[in-house]
C-alpha positions as CSV (number, residue, x, y, z in Angstrom):
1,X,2.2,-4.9,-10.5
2,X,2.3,-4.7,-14.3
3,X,-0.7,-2.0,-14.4
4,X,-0.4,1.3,-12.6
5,X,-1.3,1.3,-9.0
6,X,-3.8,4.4,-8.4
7,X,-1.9,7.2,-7.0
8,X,-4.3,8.6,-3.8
9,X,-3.2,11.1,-1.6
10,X,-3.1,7.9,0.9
11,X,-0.9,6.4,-0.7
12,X,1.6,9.6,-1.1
13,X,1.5,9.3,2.8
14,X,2.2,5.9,3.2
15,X,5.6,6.3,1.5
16,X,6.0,9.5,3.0
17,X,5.9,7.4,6.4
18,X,7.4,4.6,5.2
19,X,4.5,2.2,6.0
20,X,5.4,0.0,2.7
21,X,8.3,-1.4,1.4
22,X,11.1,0.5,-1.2
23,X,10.2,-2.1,-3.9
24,X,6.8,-1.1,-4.0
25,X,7.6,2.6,-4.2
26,X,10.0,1.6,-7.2
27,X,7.1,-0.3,-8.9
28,X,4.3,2.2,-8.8
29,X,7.1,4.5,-10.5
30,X,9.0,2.2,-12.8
31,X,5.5,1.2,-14.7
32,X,5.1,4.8,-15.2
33,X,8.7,5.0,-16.9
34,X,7.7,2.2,-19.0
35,X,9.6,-0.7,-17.3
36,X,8.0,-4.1,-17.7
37,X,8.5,-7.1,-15.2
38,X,10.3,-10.0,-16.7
39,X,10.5,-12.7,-14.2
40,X,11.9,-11.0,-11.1
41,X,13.2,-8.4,-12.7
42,X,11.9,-5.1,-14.5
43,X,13.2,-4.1,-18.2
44,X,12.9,-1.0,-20.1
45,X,9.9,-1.6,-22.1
46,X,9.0,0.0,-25.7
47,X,7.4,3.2,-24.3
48,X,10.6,3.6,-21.9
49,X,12.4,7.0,-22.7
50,X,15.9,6.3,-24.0
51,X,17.0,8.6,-21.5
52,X,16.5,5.7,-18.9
53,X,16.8,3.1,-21.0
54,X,20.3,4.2,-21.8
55,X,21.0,4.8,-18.5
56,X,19.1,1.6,-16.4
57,X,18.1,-1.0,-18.9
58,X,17.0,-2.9,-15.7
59,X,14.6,-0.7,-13.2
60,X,16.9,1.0,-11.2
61,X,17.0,1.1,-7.5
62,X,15.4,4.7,-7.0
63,X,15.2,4.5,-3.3
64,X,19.0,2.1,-2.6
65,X,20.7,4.0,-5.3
66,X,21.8,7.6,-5.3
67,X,22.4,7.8,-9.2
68,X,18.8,6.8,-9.5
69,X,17.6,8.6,-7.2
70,X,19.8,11.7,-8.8
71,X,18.2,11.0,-12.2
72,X,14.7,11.0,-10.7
73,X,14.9,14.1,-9.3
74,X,16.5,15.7,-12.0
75,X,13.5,14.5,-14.1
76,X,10.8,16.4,-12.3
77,X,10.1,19.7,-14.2
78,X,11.5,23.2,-11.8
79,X,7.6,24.3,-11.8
80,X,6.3,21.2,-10.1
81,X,9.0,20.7,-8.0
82,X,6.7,22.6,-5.2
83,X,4.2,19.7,-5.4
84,X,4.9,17.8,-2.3
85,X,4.8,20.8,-0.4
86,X,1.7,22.3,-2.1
87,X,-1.0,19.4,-2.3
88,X,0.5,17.4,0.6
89,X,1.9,20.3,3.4
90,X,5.1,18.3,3.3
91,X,7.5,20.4,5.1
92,X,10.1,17.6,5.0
93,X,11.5,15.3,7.9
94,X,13.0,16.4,11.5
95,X,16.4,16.6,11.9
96,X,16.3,13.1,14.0
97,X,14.3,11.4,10.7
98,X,16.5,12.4,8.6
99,X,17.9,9.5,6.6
100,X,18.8,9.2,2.6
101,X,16.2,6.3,2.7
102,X,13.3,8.7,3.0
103,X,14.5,11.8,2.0
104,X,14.6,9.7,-1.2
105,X,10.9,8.5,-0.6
106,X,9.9,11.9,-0.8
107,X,11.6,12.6,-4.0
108,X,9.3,9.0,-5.3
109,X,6.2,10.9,-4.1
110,X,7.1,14.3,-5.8
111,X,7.7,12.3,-8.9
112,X,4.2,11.3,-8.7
113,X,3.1,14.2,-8.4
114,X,4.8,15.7,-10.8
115,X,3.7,12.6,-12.6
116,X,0.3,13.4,-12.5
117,X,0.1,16.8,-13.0
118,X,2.2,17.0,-16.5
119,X,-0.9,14.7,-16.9
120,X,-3.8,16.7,-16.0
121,X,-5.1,13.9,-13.2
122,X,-6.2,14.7,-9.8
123,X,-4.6,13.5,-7.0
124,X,-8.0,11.6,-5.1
125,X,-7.5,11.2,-1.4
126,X,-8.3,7.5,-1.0
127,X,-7.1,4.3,-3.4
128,X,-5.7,1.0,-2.8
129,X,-3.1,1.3,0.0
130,X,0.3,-0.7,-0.4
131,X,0.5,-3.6,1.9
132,X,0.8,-2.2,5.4
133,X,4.4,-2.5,6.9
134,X,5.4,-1.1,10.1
135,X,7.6,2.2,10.6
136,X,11.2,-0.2,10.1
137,X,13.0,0.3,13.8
138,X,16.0,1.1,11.7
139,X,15.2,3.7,8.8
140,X,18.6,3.0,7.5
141,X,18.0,-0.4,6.7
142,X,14.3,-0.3,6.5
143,X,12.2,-3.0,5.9
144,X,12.6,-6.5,5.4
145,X,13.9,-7.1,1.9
146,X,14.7,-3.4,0.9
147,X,18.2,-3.1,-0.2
148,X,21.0,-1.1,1.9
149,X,21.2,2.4,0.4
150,X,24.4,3.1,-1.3
């Protein structure tokens, strides 16, 4: 997915849900850092902000790493942190859905909202869906292929 997947308020729910897998989640936000695929792998690219550079040369792990996920957070300006909440009624998960895995998801979808307003864009309520997975049994370890959460 070297070009940016369309951001759609259907899409925001589907890794709200987590009906897709944390790979894709990182990809529709690491090509908005800048990160390029290289083989299997993503790199900081030339329009990646030394601040992640610096700090993940490789695309980091937002959703199976807590520094990343730290740093992600951190990087969503105070007056849009609101966002998720605002444009999507997000009151966050029950206490028995309650797992790093998507309380981390939901900090990927205020990103990208965040994202999108610093940039002006509407947020449209239908786009291109990420392959459709099913709710994982186990939301600690998610879907097949997603990497345990440290």
């Amino acid at each position: 997915m070297g070009d940016l997947w369309p951001v759609s308020r259907a899409l925001l729910q589907q890794i709200l849900e987590d009906r897709c897998t944390d790979r894709f989640v990182c990809e529709c936000i690491w090509t908005r850092l800048g990160y390029v695929p290289v083989g299997d792998q993503w790199h900081a690219g030339p329009t990646t902000s030394k601040e992640w550079s610096d700090a993940f040369p490789l695309g980091p792990e937002l959703i199976a790493q807590r520094p990343a996920s730290v740093r992600l957070t951190r990087s969503i300006p105070k007056p849009l942190k609101q966002l998720l909440k605002e444009q999507l009624g997000f009151a966050g998960y029950k206490i028995g859905g309650l797992y790093p895995r998507r309380t981390r998801r939901a900090t990927a979808v205020s990103w990208l909202l965040a994202w999108l307003a610093q940039r002006g864009e509407p947020l449209p309520d239908q786009g291109p869906l990420a392959q459709e997975m099913p709710v994982p049994s186990d939301p600690v370890k998610g879907h097949p292929g997603d990497l345990l959460i440290s």
